[in-house]
N, C-alpha and C positions, 0 to 999 in steps of 0.2 A: 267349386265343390267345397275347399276346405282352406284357409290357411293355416300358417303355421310359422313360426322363425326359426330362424339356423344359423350358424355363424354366429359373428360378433366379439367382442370385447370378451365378455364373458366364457369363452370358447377356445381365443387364443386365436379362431381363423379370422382373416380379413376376406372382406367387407361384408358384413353382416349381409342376410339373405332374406329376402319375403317368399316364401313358400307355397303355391298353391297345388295340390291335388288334382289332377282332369284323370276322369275315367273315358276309358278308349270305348268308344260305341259303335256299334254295328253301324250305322250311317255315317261312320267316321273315314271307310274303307271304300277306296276306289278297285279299280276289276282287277288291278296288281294283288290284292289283297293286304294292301298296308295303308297305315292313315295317310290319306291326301295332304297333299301339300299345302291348298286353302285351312283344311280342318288343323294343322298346324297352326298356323297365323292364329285363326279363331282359339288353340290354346295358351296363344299368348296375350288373345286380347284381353282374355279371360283371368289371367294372372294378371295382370297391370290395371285394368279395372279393380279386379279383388285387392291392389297396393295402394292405389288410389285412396279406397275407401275402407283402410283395414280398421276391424273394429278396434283390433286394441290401442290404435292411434290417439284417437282424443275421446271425449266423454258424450255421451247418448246426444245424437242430434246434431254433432257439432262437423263440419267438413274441414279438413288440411286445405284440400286445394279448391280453388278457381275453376272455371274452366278451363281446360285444355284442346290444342289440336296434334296429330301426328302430323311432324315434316317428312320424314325420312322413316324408312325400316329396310333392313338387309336381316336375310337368314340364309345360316349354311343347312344343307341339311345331311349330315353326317353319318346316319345309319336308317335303314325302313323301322318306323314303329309298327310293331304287327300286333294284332287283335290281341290282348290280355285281361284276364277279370284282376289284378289289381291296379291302382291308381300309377300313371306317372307323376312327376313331379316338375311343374313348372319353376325353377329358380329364376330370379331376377336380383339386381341389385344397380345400383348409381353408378356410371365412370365417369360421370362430368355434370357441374354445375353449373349454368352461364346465367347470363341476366337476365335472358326471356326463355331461356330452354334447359333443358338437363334431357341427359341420354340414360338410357334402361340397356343393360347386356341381360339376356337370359341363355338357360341352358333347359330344354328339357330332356330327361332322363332317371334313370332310376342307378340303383345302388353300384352296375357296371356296366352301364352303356348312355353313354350319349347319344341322343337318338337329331337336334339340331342346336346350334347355336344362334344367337341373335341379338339384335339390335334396333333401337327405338329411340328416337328425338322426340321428345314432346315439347309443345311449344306455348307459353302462357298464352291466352286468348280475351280479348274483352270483347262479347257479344253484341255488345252496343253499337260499338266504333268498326266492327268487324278486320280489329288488328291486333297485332302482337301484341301482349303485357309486359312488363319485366315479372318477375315471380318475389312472389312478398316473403317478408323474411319470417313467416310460421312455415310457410313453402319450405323455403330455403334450409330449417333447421331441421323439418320432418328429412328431409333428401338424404340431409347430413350424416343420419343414423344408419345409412345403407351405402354410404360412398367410401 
């Protein structure tokens, strides 16, 4: 739906944050009457694609990264997100950098609830060779600003 940054240098908090907005939709809700546990997932895929590709990264046209693949994801899920007309907020930021992978922690939730926490490996990928990459160092420097 929307980014936005949070955190940072400028802020005084640690580790800078990429921010996305998911609004909670009626198709979002299993017969408990709270968001599904896939439709979860799917809000995080949705924030990490939107970090991947944030516009105000580099300049019209230009991409950060390579392709990528997910190795690993673990989520807690901490509280029911229940039907609401405003936006939650997907946070994410970097806990690790390695030479073909770097991991994603998020939280989503809003101003006083955690609603789940999480975790994400992504892995450099060369499409060609159908293997791992190590990650380049524009990779490497974008990561930086969120770890």
């Amino acid at each position: 739906m929307t980014q936005i940054e949070a955190g940072g240098p400028d802020t005084g908090t640690q580790p800078r944050r990429h921010v996305h907005l998911a609004q909670v939709r009626y198709a979002d809700l299993d017969p408990q009457h709270h968001v599904n546990n896939v439709r979860m997932l799917t809000y995080l895929e949705d924030a990490r694609i939107s970090f991947l590709r944030y516009d105000g990264a580099v300049e019209e046209g230009e991409e950060v990264f390579g392709a990528m693949v997910v190795a690993r994801q673990e989520a807690d899920y901490v509280a029911p997100l229940l039907p609401r007309s405003t936006p939650v907020r997907v946070e994410l930021w970097v806990t690790e950098v390695r030479n073909a992978s770097f991991t994603l922690a998020y939280e989503i939730r809003d101003d006083t609830t955690v609603f789940l926490r999480a975790s994400t490996v992504l892995v450099g990928f060369n499409v060609d060779t159908q293997r791992a990459r190590r990650l380049n160092e524009r990779e490497r420097a974008f990561l930086a600003a969120y770890a």
